[in-house]
ZAMARGU-4260 file (C-alpha; in steps of 0.2 Angstrom, whole numbers, plus 5000, padded with zeros to 4 digits):
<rodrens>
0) 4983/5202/5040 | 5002/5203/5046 | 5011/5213/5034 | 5031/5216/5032 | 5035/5232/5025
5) 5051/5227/5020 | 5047/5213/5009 | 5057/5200/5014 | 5046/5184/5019 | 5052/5176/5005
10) 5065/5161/5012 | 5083/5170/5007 | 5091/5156/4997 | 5073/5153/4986 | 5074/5175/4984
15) 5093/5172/4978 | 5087/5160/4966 | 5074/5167/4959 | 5083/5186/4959 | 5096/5177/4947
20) 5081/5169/4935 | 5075/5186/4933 | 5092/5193/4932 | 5098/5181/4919 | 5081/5183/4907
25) 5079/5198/4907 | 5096/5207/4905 | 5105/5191/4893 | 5089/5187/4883 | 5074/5199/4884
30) 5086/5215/4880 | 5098/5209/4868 | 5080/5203/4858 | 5075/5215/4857 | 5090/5227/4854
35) 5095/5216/4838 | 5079/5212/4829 | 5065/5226/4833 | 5075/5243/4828 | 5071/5250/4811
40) 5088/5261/4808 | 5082/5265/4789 | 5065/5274/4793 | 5065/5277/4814 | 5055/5269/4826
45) 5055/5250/4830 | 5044/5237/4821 | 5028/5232/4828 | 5028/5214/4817 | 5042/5204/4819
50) 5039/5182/4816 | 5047/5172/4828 | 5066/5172/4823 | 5064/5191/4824 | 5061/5195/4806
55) 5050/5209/4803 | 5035/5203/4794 | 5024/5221/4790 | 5029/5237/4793 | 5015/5243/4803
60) 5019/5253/4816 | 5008/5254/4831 | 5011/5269/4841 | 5006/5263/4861 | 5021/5250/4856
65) 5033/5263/4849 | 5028/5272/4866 | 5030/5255/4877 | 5045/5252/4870 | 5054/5270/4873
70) 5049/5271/4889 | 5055/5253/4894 | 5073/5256/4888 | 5073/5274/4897 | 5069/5266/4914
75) 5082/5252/4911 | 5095/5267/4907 | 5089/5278/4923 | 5085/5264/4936 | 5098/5249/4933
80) 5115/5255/4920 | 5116/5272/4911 | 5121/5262/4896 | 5124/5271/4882 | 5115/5262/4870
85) 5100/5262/4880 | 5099/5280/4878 | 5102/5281/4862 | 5088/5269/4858 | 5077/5277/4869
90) 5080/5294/4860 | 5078/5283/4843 | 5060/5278/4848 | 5055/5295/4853 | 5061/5306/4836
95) 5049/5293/4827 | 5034/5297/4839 | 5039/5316/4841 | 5041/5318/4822 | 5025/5306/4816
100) 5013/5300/4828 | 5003/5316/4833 | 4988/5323/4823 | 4985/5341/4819 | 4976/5343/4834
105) 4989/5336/4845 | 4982/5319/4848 | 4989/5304/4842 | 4988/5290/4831 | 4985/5271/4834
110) 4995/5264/4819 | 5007/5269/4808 | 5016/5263/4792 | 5033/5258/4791 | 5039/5278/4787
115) 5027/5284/4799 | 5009/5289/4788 | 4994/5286/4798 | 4986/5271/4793 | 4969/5274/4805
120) 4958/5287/4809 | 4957/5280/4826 | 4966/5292/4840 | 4971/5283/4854 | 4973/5287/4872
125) 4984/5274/4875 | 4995/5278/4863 | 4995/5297/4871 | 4998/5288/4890 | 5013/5277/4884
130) 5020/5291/4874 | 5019/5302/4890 | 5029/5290/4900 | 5041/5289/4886 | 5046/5306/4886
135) 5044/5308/4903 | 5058/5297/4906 | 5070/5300/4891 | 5068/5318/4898 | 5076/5312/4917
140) 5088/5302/4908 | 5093/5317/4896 | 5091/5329/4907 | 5083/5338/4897 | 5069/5350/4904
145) 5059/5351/4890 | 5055/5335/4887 | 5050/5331/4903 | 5038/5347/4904 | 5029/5340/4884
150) 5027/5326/4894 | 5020/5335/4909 | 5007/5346/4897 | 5003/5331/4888 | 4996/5322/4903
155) 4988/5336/4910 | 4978/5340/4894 | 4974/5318/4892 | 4969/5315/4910 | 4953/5325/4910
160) 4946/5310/4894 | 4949/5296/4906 | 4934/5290/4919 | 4924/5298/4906 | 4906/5288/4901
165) 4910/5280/4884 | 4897/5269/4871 | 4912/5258/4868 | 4918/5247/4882 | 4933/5235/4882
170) 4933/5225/4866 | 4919/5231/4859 | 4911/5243/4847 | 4899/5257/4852 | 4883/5253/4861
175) 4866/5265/4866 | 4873/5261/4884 | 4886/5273/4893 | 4900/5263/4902 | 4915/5268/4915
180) 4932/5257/4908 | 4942/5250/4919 | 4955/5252/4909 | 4955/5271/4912 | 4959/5268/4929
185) 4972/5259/4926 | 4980/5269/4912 | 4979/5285/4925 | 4987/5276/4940 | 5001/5268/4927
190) 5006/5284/4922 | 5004/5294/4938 | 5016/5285/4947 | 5030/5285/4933 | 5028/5303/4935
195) 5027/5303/4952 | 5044/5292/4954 | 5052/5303/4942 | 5049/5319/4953 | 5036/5318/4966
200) 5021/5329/4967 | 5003/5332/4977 | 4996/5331/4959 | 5004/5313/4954 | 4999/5308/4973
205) 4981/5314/4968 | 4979/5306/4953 | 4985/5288/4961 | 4973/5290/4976 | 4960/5296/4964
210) 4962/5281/4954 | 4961/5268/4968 | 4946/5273/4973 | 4939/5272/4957 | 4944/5254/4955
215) 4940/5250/4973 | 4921/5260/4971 | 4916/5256/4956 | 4924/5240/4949 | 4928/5230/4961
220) 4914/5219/4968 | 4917/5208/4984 | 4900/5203/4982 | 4903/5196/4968 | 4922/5192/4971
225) 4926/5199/4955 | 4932/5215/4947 | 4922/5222/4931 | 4929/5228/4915 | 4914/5239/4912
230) 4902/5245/4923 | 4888/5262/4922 | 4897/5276/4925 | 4892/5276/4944 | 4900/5259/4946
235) 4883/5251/4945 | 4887/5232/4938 | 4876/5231/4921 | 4874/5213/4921 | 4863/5212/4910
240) 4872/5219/4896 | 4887/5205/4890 | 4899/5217/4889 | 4893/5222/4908 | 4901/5203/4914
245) 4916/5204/4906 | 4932/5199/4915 | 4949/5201/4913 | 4960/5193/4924 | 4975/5200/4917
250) 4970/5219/4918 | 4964/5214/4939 | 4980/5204/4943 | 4992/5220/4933 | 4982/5234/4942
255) 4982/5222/4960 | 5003/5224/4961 | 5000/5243/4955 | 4988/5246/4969 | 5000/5235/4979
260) 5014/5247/4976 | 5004/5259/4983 | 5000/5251/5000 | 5016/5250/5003 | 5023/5266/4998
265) 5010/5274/5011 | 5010/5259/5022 | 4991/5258/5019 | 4987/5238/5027 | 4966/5242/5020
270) 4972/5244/5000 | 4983/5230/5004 | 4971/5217/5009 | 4960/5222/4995 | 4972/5221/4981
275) 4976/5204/4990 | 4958/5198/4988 | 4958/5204/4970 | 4973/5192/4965 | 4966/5178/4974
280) 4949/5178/4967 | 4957/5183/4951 | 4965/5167/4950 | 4952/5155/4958 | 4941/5162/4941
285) 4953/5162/4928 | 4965/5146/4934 | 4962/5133/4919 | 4959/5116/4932 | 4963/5107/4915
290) 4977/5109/4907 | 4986/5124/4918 | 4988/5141/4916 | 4974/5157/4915 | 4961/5159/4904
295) 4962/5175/4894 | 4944/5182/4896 | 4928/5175/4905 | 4910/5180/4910 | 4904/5182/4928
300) 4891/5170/4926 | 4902/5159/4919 | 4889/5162/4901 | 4900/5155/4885 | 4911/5169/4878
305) 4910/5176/4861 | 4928/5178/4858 | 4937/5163/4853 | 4951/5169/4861 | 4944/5169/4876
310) 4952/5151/4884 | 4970/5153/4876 | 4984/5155/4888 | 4995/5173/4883 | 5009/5180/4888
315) 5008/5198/4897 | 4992/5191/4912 | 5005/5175/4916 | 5016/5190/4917 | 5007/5201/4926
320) 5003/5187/4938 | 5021/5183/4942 | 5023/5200/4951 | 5006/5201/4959 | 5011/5183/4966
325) 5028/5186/4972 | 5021/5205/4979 | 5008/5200/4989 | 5019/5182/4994 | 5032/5195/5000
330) 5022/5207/5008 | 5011/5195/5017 | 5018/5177/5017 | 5002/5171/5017 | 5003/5151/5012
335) 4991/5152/4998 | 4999/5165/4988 | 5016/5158/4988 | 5009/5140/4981 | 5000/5150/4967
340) 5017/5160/4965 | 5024/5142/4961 | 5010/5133/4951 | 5010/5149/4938 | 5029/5151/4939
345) 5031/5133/4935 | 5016/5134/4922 | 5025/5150/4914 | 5044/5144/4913 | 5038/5127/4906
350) 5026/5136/4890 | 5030/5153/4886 | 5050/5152/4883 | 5055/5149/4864 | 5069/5138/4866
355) 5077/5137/4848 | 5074/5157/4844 | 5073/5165/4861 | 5061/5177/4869 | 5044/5171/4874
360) 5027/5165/4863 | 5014/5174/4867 | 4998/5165/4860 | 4996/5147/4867 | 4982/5136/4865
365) 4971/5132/4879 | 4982/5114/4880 | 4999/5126/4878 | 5005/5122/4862 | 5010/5138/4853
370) 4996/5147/4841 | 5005/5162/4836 | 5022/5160/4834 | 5026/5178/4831 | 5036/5188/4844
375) 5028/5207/4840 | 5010/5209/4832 | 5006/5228/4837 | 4998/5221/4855 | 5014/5209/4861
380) 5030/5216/4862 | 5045/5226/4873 | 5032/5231/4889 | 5025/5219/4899 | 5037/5205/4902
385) 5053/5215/4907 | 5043/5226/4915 | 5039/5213/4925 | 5055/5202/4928 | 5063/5220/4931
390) 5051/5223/4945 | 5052/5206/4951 | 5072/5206/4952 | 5070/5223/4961 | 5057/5217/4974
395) 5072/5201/4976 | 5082/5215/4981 | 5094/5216/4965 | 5089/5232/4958 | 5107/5236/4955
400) 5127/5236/4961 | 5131/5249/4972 | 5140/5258/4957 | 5125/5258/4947 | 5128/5243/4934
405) 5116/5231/4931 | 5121/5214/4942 | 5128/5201/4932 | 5128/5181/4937 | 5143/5186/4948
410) 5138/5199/4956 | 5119/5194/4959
</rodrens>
């Protein structure tokens, strides 16, 4: 498969265009969002709940977010504008999670209310992994040793828990079965390499080669053209088990650019094919011939699914497919990826945008009509689109002017 290194098959004038779309939604309608409606400046943190206008509706608190949320406006601070403000919201998320989320033991908490009480029992990974991140990068921004080291300990004492055999896979609730979860893979390879491009180790560069190959070994099936959510601790697919068919196209196409990103930071043509053939037989399972767009959820076999959830169109996997698309179209220029780069660009840009109260929908009907009008509800909110549209105007070549601000329409 011819490969270019540099990322630059993309026709210039189409890059241009496209860089200024990203450009323009993130910086003039994702950020200022979420910088007016989601920050709580009477009790700390930033509201998990808010209806579509921007109002908050409950005052749960649900820590992975809180964690999502830091760390997003740390990144924009160190990669694009050391804007102020950015900082200090960044710094605003993190006394919440440093001052509330953690347990006794030092794990923490799912969900929170408003003024910071655990509402739940449940300790979450997740929210530990986000919360590293967080304070990994407020530390770099801050310059401030300490943080960044907390971070560092953190990781080190959560990374031995993931890849371990667990009764409950994705979406479920325990079984007398033991499962490997893909989404441990993914949550060690997401965090590696933040740390990793924040100061770069042998340990991080470990941890992301140990997580490819777990993907690659265990969950990903060529046989079957498909990569597994759950699978026996080995990697052999249970099949016969429900939970054993379960895909997720969104998880296979967000872990495909990550894997991706690491083909092309060690030049590595093998990963890159195979995180290639995981986006295009991600689409070819999930693409809804009907009306558009991905399906949220299916089964191997192609069995009925128990969630009803299962055919609506959401947000973050359209997402997620935008930058696996435009990745491997840039990287490869192979024909087929660039026309399903424009059939879900078109799909996403005509559905997800709210044009009366900005930001994006994030639950759609299969037809893509809106469901769920609200902006945040504890799973949706300031993570996986800008994410996204900033990697995307990045990988378009505007990651920012050369004196560090964030290109605006003039400069971009």
């Amino acid at each position: 498969m011819p490969v270019n290194w540099n990322v630059s098959a993309i026709p210039a004038e189409e890059a241009t265009s496209l860089r200024e779309l990203y450009r323009a939604t993130l910086f003039d309608e994702f950020v200022p969002w979420w910088e007016s409606h989601s920050i709580d400046r009477e009790y700390g943190g930033f509201y998990s709940c808010l209806e579509r206008d921007g109002k908050p509706y409950a005052g749960d608190k649900f820590v992975w977010m809180l964690g999502r949320q830091t760390w997003m406006f740390g990144l924009l601070y160190n990669v694009c504008e050391q804007r102020g403000e950015w900082l200090e919201i960044a710094g605003h998320g993190a006394r919440f999670l440093l001052d509330h989320a953690f347990s006794e033991g030092g794990r923490m908490y799912f969900r929170l209310s408003r003024d910071g009480r655990p509402l739940a029992r449940h300790l979450s990974p997740e929210s530990e992994c986000f919360t590293i991140m967080a304070l990994a990068e407020l530390g770099r921004a801050r310059g401030d040793s300490a943080l960044w080291q907390r971070a560092v300990e953190m990781y080190r004492r959560a990374r031995p828990l993931l890849g371990q055999p667990t009764d409950t896979p994705l979406l479920g609730y325990p079984l007398h079965v033991q499962f490997h979860l893909y989404a441990h893979d993914m949550l060690r390879l997401t965090v590696a390499w933040v740390l990793n491009r924040l100061e770069p180790a042998p340990e991080w560069e470990d941890d992301l080669a140990e997580s490819a190959r777990s993907v690659i070994e265990r969950h990903w099936k060529p046989e079957h053209a498909a990569l597994l959510e759950n699978v026996a601790p080995d990697g052999t697919p249970m099949l016969d088990v429900l939970e054993g068919r379960l895909l997720n196209p969104g998880h296979a196409l967000e872990t495909a650019w990550m894997l991706m990103e690491v083909a092309r930071e060690r030049k590595d043509t093998v990963l890159l094919e195979t995180a290639v053939k995981i986006v295009l037989c991600s689409m070819e399972r999930a693409w809804d011939d009907a009306y558009g767009g991905l399906r949220y959820l299916a089964n191997l076999d192609g069995t009925p699914m128990r969630p009803f959830a299962a055919d609506m169109k959401l947000w973050w996997p359209h997402a997620e497919a935008l930058y696996a698309l435009l990745s491997g179209w840039a990287l490869t220029g192979r024909d087929e990826i660039r026309a399903w780069y424009r059939k879900v660009h078109d799909y996403v840009f005509a559905h997800f945008p709210d044009r009366q109260y900005g930001e994006w929908y994030g639950y759609l009907n299969r037809d893509g009509s809106p469901t769920f009008t609200a902006k945040a509800d504890g799973f949706k909110g300031f993570f996986h689109l800008p994410r996204v549209f900033l990697r995307c105007h990045q990988l378009l070549g505007g990651a920012q002017a050369a004196d560090g601000r964030v290109p605006r329409r003039e400069d971009a």
